[in-house]
Structures are given as C-alpha cells and as structure tokens.
matplotlib code that plots the C-alpha trace (Angstrom):
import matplotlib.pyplot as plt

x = [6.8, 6.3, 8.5, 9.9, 7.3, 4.4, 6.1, 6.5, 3.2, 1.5, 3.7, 2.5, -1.2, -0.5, 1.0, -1.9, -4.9, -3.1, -2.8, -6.0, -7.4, -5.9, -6.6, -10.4, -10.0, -8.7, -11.6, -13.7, -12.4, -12.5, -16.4]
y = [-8.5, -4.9, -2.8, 0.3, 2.9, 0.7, 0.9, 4.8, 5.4, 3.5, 5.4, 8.8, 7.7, 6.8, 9.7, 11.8, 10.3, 10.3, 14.1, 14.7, 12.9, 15.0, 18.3, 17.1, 16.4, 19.4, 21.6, 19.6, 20.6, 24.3, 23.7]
z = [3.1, 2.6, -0.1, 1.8, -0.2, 1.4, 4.8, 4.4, 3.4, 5.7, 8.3, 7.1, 7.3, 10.7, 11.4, 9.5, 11.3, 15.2, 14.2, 12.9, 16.1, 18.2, 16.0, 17.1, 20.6, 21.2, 19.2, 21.2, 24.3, 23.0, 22.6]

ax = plt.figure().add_subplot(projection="3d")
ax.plot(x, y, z, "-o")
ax.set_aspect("equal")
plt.show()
C-alpha cells in the first residue's frame, strides 16, 4: 500500500512527464 504523499507524488511525475511530452511534440511539429 502506498502512503498518500507517495500517491501525490507519483501523480505529479505523471503529470510532469505527459506535459513535458507534449511540450516536445509540439516543438517538433514547429520544426
């Protein structure tokens, strides 16, 4: 079982890297 912080956190790093592959898909469709 997962603590709620864990859970949170692990959200947010979801969260971060789903942004940041979008961030680059769309510079690469700018290129």
């Amino acid at each position: 079982m997962m603590n709620k912080k864990m859970q949170k956190f692990f959200v947010i790093v979801m969260l971060v890297s789903i942004l940041a592959t979008s961030l680059l898909a769309g510079i690469a469709a700018f290129l």
